[in-house]
N, C-alpha and C positions, 0 to 999 in steps of 0.2 A: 401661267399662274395668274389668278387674276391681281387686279391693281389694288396695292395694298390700303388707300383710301375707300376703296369704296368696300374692299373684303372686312367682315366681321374678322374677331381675334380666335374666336373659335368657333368650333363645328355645330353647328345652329340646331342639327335634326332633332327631334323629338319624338319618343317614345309611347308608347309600342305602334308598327308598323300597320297603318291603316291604308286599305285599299281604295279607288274613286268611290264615294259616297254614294253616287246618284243615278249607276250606271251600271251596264254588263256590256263586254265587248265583243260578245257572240255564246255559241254551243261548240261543247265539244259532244262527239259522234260514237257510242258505243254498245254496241246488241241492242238495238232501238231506240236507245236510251239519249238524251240531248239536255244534260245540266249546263248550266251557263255560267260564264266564266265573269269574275267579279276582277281577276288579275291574271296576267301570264308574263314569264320572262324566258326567254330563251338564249344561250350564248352556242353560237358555231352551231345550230341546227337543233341543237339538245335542250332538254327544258331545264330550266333552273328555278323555277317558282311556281304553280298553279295555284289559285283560288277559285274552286267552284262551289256552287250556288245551288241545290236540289233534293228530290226525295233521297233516302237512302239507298235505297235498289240501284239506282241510278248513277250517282258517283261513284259508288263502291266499285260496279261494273266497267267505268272508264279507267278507275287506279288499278283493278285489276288487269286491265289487258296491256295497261303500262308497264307494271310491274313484270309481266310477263315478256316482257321486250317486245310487246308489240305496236303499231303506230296505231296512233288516234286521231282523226280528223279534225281540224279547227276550222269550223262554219261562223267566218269573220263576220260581225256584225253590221247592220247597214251605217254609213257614213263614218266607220272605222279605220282610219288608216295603218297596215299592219304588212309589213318587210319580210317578217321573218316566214319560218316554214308552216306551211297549214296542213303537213302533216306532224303531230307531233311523238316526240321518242324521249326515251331517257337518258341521261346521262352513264358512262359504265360505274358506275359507283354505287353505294347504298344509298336510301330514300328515307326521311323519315315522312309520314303521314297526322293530323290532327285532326282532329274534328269537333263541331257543336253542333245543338239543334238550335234553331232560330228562335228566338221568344215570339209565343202567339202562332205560331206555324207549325207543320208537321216537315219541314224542311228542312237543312242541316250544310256546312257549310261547312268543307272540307280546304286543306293546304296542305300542299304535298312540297316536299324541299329536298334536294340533295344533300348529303353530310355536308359538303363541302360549304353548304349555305346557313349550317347550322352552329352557332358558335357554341353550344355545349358539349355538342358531340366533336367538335373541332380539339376545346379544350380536352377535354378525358379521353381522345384518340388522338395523338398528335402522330403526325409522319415523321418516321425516324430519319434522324438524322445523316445530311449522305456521307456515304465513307471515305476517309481520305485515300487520294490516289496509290497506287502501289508501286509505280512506274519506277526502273530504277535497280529493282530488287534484284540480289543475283542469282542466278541460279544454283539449286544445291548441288553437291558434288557429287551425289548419289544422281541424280537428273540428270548430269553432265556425261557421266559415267552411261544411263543408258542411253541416251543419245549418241554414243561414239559405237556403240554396240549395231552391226551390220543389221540386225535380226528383227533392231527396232524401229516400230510401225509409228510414224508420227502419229497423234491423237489430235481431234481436235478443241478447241479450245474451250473450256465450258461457258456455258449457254449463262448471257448476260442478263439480272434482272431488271427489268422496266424499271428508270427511275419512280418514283415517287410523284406523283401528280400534287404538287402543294399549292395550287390557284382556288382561292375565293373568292368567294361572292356576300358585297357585303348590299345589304335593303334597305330601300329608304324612303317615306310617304310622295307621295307623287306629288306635292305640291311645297316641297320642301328641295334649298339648294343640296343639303350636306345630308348624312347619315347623322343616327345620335353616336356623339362622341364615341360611348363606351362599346358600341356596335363596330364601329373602324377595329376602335385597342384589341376586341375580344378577337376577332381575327388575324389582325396582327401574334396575337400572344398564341393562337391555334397556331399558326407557322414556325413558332416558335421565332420570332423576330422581336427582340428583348429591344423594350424602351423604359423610360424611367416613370416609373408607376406612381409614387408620392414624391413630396419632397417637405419635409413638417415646418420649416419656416415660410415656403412659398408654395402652398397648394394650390395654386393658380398654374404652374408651371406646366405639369401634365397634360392640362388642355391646351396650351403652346406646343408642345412637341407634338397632341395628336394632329393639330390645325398645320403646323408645318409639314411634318411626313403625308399628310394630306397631300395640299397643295403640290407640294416638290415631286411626290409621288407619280403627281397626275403630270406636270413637268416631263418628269423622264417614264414615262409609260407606264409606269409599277402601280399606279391605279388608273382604269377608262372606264368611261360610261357603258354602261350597254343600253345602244338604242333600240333591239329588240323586243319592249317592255310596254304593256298596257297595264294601267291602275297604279301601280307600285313604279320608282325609279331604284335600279339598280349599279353597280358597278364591280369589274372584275377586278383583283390584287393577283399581280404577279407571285408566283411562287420562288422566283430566284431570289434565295437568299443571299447570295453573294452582291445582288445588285441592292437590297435594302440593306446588308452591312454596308456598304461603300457611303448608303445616303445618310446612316446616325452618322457613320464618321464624318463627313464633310461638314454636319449643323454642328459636331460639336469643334469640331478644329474652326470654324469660321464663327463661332457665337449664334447662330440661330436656332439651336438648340440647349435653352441654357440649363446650367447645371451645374455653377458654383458660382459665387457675386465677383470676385476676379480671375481676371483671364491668368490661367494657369501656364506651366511649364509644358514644354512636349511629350515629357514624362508623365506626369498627371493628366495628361488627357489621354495616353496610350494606355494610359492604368485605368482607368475609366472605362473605353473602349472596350478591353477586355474584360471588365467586371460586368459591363452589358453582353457582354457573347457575340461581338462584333469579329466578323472573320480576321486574319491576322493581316491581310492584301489590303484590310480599309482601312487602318489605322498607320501605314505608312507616308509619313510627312515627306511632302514633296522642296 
C-alpha cells in the first residue's frame, strides 16, 4: 500500500476513459484489412479491451473473426514495447461492441469490451449468488432403503456446474494513478460486494471506503494491475467474495472503514456487518 503521506484521500481518476492522444500501437490483421489499434488490454492471453482506428469494412471484419472465436494478428508497432500475445482471442464470455465515425473523416473508431469490463451490463446481469454447502445432509430412508437393495447399480454423481466466473476489469486513463472512483464502486456493486453508498451527515465518507478497499485490496491481491495494456491502464478484481467480505469486516472492526462517529459495541458492528451482506466467517471477532 502506498505511504499514506505522499497517497491522495481519494481515488484521483477521471472520467470518461481516454485512450494515448497522440499515437497507435500497431495493426491488427484481418481478410486484408489492417485498422490500427488506438488501445489493447489483455489479461491471461485473452482480450479485455480493444480500441481500433479505421474504415468501416475493416474493423467490422477484425470484430468479426473475433467474435467468431477466431485469432487476430497484432502487428506491434515500431518502438512499441508489448509482453502480451500477438496473437489475439476472446475472452469465453459475451462482448459488448461501440462505435463512432470520426469528425472530418470517413473513418470510425470502434471498442470492443467483455461484459465482465462493462459496468452496466455488470450491474443488470449480476452472477448469482453461490450456494450454500450441503455437506452433512442425511441421507433419505428411501435412498438408504435402495442402496441396501442387492439389485442396486450405483449411479454416478450428477455433473457439477462451473462456478461462476465473478472477476473484473476495472479502466482507467493511461496517464492517471487510480480509476474514477465511481468506476472501482460500479464493479464492486456488479459482484455484488455491498459497501456503504452514502452517508447524509458525512458524504465524504464513501470516497474513504472506495480509496481504502482500493488500496487494501491491492495489499492482499483482490485488486492487480494488468501490465498487458497499451493506451489505457487497467486492473483485474478478484471475484472471491468471501475474501472482500473478510476485508469490509476487518476496516470496520479496526476503524478504517468508518461508519459511525463512536467506536461501537461488538454487536453493532456484527449488526452492521450483516446489514452490508458481509459473509457470516468475516464478521467473527477474534
Amino acid at each position: 500500500m502506498e505511504d499514506s503521506k505522499t497517497s491522495p484521500l481519494f481515488l484521483t481518476g477521471t472520467w470518461p476513459v481516454r485512450t494515448h492522444a497522440n499515437r497507435f500501437f500497431g495493426e491488427v490483421k484481418a481478410d486484408g484489412q489492417h485498422p490500427r489499434v488506438a488501445a489493447l488490454v489483455c489479461y491471461r492471453g485473452d482480450l479485455v479491451a480493444l480500441s481500433l482506428v479505421g474504415y468501416d469494412t475493416s474493423t467490422s471484419a477484425v470484430l468479426a473473426n473475433l467474435w467468431l472465436r477466431e485469432s487476430v494478428p497484432f502487428l506491434v508497432g515500431e518502438g512499441v514495447s508489448w509482453r502480451g500475445p500477438r496473437s489475439l482471442k476472446r475472452r469465453p464470455e459475451a462482448y459488448k461492441q461501440f462505435s463512432t465515425q470520426l469528425a472530418g473523416t470517413k473513418e470510425m473508431h470502434y471498442i470492443a469490451l467483455p461484459v465482465s469490463a462493462h459496468i452496466a451490463e455488470g450491474i443488470l446481469h449480476p452472477p448469482d449468488l453461490p450456494a450454500p454447502p450441503k455437506d452433512g445432509e442425511p441421507a433419505s430412508k428411501k435412498g438408504q432403503e435402495v442402496q441396501q437393495d442387492s439389485r442396486y447399480t450405483p449411479q454416478p454423481p450428477p455433473m457439477a456446474l462451473p462456478e461462476a466466473d465473478r472477476t473484473r476489469f476495472v479502466l482507467g486513463n493511461w496517464d492517471e494513478d487510480y480509476p474514477h472512483q465511481r468506476g472501482f464502486l460500479g464493479h464492486l456493486y456488479a459482484m455484488r460486494v455491498l459497501f456503504l453508498h452514502k452517508h447524509a451527515e458525512h458524504p465524504e465518507w464513501p470516497a474513504i471506503w472506495a480509496k481504502e478497499l482500493w488500496e487494501r485490496g491491492l495489499t492482499r491481491k483482490l485488486v492487480q494491475p494488468i501490465t498487458e495494456a497499451l493506451g489505457i491502464k487497467a486492473w483485474v478484481l478478484s471475484g472471491d467474495l468471501v475474501a472482500w467480505g473478510h476485508l469490509v469486516g476487518d476496516g470496520v472492526r479496526s476503524g478504517w472503514l468508518p461508519w459511525q462517529e463512536e467506536a461501537q459495541s461488538t454487536g453493532e458492528v456484527s449488526t452492521l456487518l450483516a446489514e452490508l451482506g458481509t459473509p457470516p466467517d468475516a464478521v467473527a471477532v477474534a
